[in-house]
SERO-4910 file (N, C-alpha, C, O; in steps of 0.05 Angstrom, whole numbers):
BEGIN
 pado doro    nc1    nc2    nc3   cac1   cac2   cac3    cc1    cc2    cc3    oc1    oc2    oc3
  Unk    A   2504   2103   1932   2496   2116   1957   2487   2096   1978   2478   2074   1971
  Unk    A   2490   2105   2005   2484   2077   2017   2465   2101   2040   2466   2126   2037
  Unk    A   2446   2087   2063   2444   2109   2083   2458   2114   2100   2446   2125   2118
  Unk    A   2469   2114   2102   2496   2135   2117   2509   2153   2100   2531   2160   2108
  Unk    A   2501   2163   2077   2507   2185   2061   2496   2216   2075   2475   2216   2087
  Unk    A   2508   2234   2074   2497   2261   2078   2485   2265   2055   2489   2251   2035
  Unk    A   2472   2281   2057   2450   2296   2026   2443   2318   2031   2433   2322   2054
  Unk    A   2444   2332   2020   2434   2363   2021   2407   2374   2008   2394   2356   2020
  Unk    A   2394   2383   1999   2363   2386   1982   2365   2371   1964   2343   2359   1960
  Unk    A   2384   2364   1947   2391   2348   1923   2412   2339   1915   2418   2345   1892
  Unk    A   2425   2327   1926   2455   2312   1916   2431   2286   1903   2444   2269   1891
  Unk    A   2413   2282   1903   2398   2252   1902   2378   2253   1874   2373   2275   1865
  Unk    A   2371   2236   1865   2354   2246   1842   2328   2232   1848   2333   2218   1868
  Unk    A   2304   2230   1841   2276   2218   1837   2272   2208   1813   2273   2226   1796
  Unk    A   2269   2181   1803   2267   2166   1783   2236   2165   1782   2223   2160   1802
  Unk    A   2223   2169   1756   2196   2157   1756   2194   2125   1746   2173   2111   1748
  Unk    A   2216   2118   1738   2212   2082   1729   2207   2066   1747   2185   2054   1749
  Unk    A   2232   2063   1767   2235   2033   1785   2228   2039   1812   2236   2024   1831
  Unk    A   2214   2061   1816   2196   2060   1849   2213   2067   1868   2205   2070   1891
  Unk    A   2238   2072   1861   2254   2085   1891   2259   2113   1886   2266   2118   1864
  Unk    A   2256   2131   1900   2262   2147   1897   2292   2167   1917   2293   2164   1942
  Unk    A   2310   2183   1904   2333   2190   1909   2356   2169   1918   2377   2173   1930
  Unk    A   2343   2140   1907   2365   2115   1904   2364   2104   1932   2381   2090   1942
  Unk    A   2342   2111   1945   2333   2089   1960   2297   2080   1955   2279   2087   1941
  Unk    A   2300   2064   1973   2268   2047   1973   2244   2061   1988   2223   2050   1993
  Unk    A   2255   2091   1996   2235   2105   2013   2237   2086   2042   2221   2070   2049
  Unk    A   2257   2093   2052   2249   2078   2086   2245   2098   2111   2240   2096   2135
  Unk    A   2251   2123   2089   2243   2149   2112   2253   2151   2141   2243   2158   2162
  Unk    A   2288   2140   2132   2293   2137   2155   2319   2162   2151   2329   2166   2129
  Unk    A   2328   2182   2181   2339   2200   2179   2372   2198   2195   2377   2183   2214
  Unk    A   2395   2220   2181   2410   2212   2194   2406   2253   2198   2395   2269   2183
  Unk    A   2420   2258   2225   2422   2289   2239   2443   2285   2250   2452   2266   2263
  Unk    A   2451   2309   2242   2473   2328   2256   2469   2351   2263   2465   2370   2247
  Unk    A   2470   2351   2299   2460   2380   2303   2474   2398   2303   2499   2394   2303
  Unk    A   2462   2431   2304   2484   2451   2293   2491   2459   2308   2474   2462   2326
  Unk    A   2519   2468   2315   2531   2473   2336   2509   2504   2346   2494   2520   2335
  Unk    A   2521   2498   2377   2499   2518   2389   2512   2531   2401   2533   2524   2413
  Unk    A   2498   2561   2399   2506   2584   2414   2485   2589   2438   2463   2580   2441
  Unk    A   2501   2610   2455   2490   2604   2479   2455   2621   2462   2433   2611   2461
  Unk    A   2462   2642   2453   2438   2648   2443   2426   2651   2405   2426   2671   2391
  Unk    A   2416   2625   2397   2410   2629   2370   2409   2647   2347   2416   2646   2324
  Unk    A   2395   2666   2365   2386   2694   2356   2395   2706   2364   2420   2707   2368
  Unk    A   2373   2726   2370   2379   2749   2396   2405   2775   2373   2423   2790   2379
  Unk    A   2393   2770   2352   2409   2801   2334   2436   2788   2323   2446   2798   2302
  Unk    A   2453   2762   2340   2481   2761   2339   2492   2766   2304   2474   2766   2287
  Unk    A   2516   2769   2297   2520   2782   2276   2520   2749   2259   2513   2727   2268
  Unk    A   2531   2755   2230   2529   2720   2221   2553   2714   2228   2568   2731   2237
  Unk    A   2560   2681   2225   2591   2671   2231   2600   2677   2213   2589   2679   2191
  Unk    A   2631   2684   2218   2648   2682   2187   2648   2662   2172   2639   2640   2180
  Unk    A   2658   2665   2151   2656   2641   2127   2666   2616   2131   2661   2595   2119
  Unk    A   2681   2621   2147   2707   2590   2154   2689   2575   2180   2694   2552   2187
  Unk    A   2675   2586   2189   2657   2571   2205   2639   2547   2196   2628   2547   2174
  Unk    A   2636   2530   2210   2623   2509   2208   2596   2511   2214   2588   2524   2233
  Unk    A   2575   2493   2191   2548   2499   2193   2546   2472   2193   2559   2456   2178
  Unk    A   2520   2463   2219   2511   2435   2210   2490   2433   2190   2476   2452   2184
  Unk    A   2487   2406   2178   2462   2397   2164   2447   2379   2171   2454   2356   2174
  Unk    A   2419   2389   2176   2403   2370   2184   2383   2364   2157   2366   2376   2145
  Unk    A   2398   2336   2155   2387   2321   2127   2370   2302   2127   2375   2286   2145
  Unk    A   2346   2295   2110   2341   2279   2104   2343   2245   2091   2320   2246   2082
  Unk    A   2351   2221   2084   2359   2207   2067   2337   2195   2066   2326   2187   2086
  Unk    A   2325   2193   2038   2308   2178   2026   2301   2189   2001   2315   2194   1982
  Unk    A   2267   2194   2007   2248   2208   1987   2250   2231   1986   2239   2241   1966
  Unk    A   2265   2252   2008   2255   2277   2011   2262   2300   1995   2259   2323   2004
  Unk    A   2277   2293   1963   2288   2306   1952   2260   2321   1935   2267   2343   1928
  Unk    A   2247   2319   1932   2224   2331   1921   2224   2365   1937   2219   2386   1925
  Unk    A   2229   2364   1957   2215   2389   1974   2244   2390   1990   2262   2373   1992
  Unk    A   2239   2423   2005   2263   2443   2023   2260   2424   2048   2273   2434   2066
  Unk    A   2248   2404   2055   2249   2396   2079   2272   2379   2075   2278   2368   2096
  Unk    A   2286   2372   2058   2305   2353   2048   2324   2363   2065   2333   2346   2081
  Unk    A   2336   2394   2067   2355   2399   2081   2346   2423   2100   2333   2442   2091
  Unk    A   2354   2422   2128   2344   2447   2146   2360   2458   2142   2356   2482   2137
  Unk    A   2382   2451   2140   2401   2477   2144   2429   2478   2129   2445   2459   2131
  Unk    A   2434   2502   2113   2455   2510   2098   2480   2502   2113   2478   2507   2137
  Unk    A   2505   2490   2106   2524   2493   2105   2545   2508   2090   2555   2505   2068
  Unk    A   2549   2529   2114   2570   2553   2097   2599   2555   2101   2615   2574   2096
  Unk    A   2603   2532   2111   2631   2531   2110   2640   2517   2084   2627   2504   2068
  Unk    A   2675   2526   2086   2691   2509   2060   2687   2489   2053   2674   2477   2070
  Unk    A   2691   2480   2039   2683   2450   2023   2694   2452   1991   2699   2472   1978
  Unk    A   2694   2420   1981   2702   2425   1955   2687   2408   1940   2700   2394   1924
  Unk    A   2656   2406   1940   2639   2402   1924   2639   2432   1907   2647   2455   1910
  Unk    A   2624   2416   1887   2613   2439   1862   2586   2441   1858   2567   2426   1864
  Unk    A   2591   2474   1838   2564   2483   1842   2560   2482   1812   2580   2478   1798
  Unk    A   2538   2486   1800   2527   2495   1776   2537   2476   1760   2550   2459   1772
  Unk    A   2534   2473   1726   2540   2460   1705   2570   2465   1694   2581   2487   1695
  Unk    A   2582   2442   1685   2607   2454   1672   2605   2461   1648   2586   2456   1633
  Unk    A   2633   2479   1642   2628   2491   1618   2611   2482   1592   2597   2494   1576
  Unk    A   2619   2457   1595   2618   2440   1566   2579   2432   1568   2565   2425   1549
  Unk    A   2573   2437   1591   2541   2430   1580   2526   2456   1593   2524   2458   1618
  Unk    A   2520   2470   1582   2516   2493   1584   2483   2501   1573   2484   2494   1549
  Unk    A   2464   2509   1577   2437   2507   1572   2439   2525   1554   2459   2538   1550
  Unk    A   2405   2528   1536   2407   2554   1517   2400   2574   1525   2378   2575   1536
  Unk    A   2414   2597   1523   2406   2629   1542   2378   2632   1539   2367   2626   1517
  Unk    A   2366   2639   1558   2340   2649   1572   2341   2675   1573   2358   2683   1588
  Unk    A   2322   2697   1556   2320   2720   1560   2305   2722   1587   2285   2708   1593
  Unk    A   2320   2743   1604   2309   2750   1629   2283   2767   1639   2273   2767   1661
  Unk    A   2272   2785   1612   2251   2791   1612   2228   2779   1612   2225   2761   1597
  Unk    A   2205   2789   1631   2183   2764   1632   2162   2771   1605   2160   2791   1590
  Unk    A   2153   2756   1605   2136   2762   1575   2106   2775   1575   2088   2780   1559
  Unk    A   2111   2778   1597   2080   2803   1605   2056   2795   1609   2037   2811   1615
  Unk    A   2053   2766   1606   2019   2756   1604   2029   2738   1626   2049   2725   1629
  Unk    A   1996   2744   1650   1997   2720   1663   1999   2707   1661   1991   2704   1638
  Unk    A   2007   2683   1670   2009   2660   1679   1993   2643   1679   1998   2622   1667
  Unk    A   1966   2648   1692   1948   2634   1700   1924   2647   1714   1928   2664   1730
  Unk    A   1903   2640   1709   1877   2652   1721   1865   2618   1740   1842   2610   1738
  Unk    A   1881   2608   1753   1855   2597   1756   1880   2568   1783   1901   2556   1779
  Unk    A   1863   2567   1805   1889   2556   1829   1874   2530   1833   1850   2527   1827
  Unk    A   1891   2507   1846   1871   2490   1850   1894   2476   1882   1918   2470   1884
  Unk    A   1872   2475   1899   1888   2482   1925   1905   2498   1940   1916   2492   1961
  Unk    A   1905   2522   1926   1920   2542   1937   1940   2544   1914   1954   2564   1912
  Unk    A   1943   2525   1896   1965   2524   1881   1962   2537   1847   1948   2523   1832
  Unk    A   1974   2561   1835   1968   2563   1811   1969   2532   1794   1987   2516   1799
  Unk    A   1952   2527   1775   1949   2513   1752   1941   2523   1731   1940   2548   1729
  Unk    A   1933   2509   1712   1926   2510   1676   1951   2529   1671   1952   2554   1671
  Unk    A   1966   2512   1666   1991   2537   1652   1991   2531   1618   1979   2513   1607
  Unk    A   1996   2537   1614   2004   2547   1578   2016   2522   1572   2029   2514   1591
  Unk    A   2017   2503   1547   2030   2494   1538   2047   2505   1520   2047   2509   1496
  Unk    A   2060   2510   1535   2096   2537   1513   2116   2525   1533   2114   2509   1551
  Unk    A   2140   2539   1521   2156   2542   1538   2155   2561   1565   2168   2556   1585
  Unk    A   2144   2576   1562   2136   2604   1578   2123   2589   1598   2130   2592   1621
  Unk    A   2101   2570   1589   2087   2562   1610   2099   2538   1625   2100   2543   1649
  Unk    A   2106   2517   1620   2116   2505   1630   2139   2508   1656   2140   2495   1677
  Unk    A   2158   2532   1644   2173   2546   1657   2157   2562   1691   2168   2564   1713
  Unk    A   2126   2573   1684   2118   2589   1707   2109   2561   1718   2107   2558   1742
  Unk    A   2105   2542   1705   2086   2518   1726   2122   2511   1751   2125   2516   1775
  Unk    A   2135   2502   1738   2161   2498   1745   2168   2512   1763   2177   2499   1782
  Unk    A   2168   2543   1765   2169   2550   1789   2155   2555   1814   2163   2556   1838
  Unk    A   2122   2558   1797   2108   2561   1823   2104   2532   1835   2094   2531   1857
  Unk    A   2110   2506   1823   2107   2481   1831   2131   2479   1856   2131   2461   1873
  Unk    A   2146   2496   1853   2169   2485   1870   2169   2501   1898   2174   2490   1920
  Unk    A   2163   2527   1894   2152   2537   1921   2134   2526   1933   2139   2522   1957
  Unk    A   2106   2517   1922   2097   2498   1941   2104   2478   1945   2098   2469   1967
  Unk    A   2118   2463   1930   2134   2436   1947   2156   2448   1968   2170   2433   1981
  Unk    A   2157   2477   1970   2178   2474   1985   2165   2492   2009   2180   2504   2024
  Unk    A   2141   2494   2013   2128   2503   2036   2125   2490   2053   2134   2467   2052
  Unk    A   2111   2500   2081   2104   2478   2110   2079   2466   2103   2068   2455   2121
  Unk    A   2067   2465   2079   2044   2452   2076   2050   2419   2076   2034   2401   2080
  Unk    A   2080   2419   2070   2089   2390   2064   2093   2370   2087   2092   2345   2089
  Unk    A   2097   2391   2105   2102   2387   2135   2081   2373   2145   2089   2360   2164
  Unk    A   2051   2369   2139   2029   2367   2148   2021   2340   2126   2027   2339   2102
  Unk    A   2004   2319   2143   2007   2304   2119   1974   2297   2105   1972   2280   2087
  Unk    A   1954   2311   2113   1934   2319   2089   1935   2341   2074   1917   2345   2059
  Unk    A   1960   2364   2077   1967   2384   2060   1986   2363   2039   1982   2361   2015
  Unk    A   2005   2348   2053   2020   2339   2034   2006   2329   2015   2009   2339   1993
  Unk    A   1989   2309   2020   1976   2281   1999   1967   2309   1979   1978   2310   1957
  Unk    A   1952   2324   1984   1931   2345   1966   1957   2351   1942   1958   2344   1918
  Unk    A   1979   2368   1964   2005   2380   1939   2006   2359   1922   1995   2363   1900
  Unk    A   2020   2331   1927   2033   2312   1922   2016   2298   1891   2028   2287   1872
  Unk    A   1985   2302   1895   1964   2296   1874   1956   2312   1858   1944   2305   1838
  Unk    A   1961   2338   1863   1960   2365   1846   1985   2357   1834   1986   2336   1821
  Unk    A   2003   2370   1837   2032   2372   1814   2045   2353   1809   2066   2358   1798
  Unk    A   2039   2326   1815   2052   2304   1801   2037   2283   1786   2015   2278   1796
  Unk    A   2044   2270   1764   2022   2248   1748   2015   2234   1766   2030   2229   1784
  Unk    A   1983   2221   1764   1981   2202   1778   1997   2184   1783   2001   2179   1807
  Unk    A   2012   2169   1763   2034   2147   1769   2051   2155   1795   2054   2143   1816
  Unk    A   2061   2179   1786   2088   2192   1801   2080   2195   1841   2089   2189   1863
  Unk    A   2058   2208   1827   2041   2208   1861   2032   2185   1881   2034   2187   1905
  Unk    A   2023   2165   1867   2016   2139   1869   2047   2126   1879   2046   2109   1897
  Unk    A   2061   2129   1874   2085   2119   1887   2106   2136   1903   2129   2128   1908
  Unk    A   2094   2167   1911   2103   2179   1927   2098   2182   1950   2116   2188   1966
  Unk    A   2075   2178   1956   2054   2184   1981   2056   2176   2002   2052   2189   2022
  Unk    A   2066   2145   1999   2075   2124   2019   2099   2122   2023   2102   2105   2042
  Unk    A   2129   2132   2012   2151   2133   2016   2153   2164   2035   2168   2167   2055
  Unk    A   2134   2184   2024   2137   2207   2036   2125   2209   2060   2133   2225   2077
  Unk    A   2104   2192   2064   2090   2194   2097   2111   2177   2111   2110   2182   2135
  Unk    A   2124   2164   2108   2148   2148   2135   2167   2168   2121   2175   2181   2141
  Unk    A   2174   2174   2109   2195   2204   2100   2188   2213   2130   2204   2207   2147
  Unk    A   2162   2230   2137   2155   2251   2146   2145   2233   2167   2121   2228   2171
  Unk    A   2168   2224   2180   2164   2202   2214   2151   2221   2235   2154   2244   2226
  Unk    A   2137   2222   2261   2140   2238   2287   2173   2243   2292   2183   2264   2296
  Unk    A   2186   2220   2289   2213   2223   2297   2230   2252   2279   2241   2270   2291
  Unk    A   2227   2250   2252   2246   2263   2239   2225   2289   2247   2241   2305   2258
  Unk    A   2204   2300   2247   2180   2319   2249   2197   2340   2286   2201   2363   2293
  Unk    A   2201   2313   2299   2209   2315   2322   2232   2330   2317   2232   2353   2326
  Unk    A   2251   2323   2306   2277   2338   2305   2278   2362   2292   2299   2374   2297
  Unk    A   2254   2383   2265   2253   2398   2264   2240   2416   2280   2236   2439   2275
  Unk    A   2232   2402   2300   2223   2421   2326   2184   2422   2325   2169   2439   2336
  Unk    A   2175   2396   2307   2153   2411   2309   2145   2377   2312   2157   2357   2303
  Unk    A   2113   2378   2332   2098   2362   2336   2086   2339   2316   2087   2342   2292
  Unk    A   2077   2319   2328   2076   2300   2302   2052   2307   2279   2052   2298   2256
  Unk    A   2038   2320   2286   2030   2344   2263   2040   2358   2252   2025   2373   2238
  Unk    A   2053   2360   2252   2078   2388   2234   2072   2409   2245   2063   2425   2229
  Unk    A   2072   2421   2281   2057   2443   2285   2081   2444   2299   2095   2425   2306
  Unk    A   2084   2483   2303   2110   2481   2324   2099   2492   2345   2079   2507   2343
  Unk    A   2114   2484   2375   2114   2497   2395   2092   2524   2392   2090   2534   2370
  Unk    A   2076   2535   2417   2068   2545   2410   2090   2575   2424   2104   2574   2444
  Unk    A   2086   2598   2404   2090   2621   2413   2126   2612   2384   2133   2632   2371
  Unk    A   2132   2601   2382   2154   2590   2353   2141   2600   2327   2120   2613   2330
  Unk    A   2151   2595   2296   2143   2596   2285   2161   2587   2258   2181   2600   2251
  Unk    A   2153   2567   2245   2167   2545   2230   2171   2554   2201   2152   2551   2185
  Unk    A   2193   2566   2193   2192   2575   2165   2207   2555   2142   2227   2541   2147
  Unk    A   2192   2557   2115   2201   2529   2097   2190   2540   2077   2166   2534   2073
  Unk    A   2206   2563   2054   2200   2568   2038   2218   2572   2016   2242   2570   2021
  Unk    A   2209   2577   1990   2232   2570   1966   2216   2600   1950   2193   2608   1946
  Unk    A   2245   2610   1947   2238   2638   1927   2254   2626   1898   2272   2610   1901
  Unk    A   2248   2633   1876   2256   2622   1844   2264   2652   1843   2253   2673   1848
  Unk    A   2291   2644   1836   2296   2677   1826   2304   2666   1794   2316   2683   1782
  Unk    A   2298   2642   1780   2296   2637   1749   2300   2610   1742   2308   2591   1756
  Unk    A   2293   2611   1715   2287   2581   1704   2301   2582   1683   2307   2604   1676
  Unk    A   2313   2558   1666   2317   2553   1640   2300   2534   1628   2288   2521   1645
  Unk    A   2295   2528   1607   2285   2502   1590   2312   2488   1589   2331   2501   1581
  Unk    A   2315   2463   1595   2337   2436   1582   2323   2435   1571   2326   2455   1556
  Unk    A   2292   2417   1561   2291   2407   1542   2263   2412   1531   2247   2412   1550
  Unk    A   2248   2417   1501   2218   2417   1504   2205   2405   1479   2210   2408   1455
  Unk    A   2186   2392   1491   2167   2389   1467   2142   2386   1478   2138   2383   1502
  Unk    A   2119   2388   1455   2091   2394   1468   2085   2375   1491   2076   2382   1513
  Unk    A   2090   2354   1487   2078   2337   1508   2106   2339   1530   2101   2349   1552
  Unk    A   2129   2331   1527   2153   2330   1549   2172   2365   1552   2180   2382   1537
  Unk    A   2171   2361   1574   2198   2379   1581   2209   2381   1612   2199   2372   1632
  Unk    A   2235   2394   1610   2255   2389   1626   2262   2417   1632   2270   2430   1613
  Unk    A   2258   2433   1663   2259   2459   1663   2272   2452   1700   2265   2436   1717
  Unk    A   2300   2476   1700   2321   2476   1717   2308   2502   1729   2308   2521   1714
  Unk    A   2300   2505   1750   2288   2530   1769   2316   2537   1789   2327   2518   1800
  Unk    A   2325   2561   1792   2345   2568   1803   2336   2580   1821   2320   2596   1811
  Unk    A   2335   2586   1852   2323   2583   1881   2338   2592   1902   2360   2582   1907
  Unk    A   2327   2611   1917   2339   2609   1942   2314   2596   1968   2290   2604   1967
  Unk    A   2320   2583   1982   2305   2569   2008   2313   2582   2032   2334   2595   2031
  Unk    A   2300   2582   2053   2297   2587   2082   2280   2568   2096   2257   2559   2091
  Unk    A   2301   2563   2119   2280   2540   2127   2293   2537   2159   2317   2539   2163
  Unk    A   2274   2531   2178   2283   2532   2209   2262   2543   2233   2245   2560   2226
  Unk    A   2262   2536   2251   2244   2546   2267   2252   2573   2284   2269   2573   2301
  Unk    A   2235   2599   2274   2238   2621   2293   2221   2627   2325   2197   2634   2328
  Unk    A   2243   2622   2346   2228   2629   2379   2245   2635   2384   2264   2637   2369
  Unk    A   2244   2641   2413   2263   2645   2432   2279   2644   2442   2282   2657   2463
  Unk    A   2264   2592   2445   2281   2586   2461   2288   2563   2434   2296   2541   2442
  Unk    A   2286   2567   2410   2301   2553   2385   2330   2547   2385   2345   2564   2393
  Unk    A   2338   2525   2376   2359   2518   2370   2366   2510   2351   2385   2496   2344
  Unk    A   2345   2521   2336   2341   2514   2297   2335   2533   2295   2313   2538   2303
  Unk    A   2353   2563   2282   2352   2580   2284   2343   2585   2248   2356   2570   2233
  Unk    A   2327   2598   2237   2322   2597   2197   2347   2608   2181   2357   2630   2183
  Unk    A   2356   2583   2163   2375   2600   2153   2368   2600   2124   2344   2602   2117
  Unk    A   2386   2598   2106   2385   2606   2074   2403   2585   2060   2426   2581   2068
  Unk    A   2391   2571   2036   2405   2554   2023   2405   2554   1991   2384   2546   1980
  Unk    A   2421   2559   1980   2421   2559   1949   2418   2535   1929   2438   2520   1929
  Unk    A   2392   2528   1908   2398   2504   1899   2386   2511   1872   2374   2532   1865
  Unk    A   2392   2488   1858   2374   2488   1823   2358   2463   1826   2367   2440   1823
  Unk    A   2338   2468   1830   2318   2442   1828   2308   2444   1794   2301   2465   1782
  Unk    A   2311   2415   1782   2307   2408   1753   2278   2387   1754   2275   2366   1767
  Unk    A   2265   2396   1741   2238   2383   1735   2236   2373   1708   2244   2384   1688
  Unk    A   2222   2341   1711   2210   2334   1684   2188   2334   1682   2177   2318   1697
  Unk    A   2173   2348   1668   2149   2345   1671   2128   2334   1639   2137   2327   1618
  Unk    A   2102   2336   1646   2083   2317   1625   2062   2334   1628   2053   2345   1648
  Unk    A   2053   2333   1595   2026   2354   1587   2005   2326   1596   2005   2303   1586
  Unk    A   1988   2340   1619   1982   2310   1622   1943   2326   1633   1943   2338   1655
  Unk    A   1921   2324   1621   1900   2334   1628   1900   2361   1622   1887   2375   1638
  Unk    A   1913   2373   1602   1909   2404   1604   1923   2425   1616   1921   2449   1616
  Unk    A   1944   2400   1632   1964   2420   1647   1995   2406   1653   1995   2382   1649
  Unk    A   2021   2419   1661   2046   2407   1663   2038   2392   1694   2028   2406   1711
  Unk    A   2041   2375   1696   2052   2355   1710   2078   2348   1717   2094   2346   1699
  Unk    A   2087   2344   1747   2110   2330   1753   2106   2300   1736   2085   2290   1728
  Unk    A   2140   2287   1735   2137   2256   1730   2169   2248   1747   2175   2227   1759
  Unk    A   2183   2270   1743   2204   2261   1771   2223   2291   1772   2218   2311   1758
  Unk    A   2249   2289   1796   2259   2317   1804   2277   2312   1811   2281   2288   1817
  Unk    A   2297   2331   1814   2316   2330   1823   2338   2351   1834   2342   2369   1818
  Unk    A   2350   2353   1852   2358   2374   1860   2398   2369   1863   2411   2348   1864
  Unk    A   2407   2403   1862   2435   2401   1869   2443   2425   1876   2431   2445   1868
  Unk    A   2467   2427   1894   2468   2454   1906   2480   2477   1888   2499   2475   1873
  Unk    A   2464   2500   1895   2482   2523   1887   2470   2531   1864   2450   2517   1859
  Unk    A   2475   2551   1848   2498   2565   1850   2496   2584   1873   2473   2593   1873
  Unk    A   2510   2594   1893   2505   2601   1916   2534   2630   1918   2558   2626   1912
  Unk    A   2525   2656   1926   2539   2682   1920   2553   2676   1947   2547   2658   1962
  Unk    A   2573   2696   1951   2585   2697   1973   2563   2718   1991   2552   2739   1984
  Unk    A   2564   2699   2022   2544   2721   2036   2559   2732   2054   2579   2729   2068
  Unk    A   2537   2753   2044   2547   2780   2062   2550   2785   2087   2552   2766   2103
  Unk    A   2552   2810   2096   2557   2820   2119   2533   2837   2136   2537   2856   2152
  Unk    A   2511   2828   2130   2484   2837   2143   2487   2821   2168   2501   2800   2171
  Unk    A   2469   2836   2191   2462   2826   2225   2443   2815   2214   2428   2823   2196
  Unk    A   2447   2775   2238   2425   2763   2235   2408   2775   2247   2415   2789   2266
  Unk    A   2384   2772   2239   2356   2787   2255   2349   2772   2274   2357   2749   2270
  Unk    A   2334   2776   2297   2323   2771   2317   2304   2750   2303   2296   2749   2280
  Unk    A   2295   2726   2338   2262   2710   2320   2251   2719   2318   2234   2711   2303
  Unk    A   2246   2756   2334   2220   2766   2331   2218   2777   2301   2196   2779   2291
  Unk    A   2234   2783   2292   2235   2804   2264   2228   2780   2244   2210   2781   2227
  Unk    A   2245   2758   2248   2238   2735   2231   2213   2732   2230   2200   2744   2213
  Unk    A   2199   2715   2247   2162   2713   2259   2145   2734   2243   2126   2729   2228
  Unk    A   2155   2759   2249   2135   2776   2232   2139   2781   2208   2124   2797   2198
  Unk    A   2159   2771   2192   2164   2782   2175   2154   2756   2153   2150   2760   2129
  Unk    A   2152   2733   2166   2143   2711   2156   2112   2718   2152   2101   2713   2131
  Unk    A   2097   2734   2179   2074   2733   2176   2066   2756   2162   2042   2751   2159
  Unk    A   2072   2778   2152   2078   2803   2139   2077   2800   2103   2061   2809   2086
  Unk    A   2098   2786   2101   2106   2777   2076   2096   2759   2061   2103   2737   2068
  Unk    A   2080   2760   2037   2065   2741   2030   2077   2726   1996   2092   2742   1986
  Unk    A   2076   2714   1988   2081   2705   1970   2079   2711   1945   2064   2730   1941
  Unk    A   2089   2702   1926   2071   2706   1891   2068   2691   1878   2079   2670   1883
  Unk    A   2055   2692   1859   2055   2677   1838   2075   2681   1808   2075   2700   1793
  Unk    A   2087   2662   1807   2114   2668   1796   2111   2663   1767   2100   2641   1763
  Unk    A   2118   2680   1740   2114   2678   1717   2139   2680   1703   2158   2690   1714
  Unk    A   2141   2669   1669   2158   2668   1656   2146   2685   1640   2157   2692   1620
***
């Protein structure tokens, strides 16, 4: 990979060994392509057809950890792939949840103390990834807090500083929001990751390897936006470490898809978006 690569949330991986992370050195430097524009973003218009071209506004570096990696879905044709091939195929996951919380007990807004099981590791896995994939990341004493909660010290310790020049004024600038991560006022900046499931790759008490399957939204809802929120399908894969009583990140990695054919719903207005962001609240996600 060189930087002039496109990347999407995860074509890139995070190594916890040799200090670079998604196969570069963290230089937090960005390449954009903006999305073609209509005279009006919003404003109800219906979606494009499928053969239409979507831009991506990407990240290259560190930013594969979190949804800020990619703003925006590309839904046109292409002949990348999605999901695993036949031949490596995970062990089926019963889809029923197993009935016992999760967790009693949050630390920064974030569930922790998960279960050392499979079960648990699996709910840390997902609820770890919605908050990495929130606007908290956007902000960079929300970030450092996430970044020291769900990852080993090691892992964190060499994230912090690739991820703050990750998260330039410049690149901050191009998702429309101030060098605080604040947007425009009367806007409203959405960057969130729903888990609709997990598998175990791999487990033992102390290590495991858990593939969270996801849909994202991410974009700024106003008026006068030209980063309109759209929707992106990915499997983010976690390794994580029984590390103090609880799963820990130690590195991540993301890749697109598996992603359904979308439908034929009216995009909604910024206003419906805005409230529906502010309306809609979150969960806490269990295996």
């Amino acid at each position: 990979m060189s930087l002039g690569d496109d990347h999407g949330y995860g074509e890139s991986s995070r190594g916890a060994d040799d200090g670079t992370y998604g196969g570069y050195a963290g230089t937090g430097q960005t390449r954009t392509r903006l999305p073609d524009r209509a005279t009006d973003p919003y404003g109800g218009a219906p979606r494009r057809p499928r053969s239409s071209s979507r831009s991506l506004v990407t990240i290259v570096g560190v930013i594969v950890l979190l949804i800020a990696a990619i703003a925006f879905a590309n839904r046109g044709d292409d002949d990348t792939t999605n999901g695993t091939s036949a031949g490596d195929k995970p062990e089926t996951a019963p889809t029923a949840a197993s009935g016992e919380r999760p967790v009693n007990s949050k630390t920064s807004g974030v569930p922790t103390g998960f279960k050392q099981s499979k079960e648990g590791v699996q709910s840390a896995a997902a609820n770890y990834a919605v908050a990495l994939g929130s606007t908290g990341m956007f902000q960079k004493g929300s970030r450092h807090t996430l970044v020291d909660t769900l990852y080993t010290s090691d892992a964190a310790s060499r994230l912090q500083g690739p991820l703050d020049d990750a998260y330039s004024s410049d690149f901050l600038g191009k998702m429309g929001l101030d060098a605080d991560g604040n947007p425009p006022e009367g806007n409203t900046f959405v960057s969130r990751v729903t888990p609709l499931g997990t598998t175990v790759q791999d487990y033992s008490d102390s290590r495991a390897k858990v593939a969270v399957w996801y849909m994202g939204l991410i974009g700024m809802s106003g008026d006068n936006s030209t980063d309109p929120v759209t929707s992106t399908w990915k499997t983010w894969t976690f390794d994580l470490q029984w590390s103090n009583g609880d799963w820990k990140i130690v590195s991540d990695s993301q890749k697109d898809g598996p992603a359904p054919v979308p439908g034929d719903e009216q995009a909604a207005t910024s206003e419906e978006i805005s409230k529906a962001v502010e309306e809609y609240g979150g969960f806490t996600y269990a295996r």
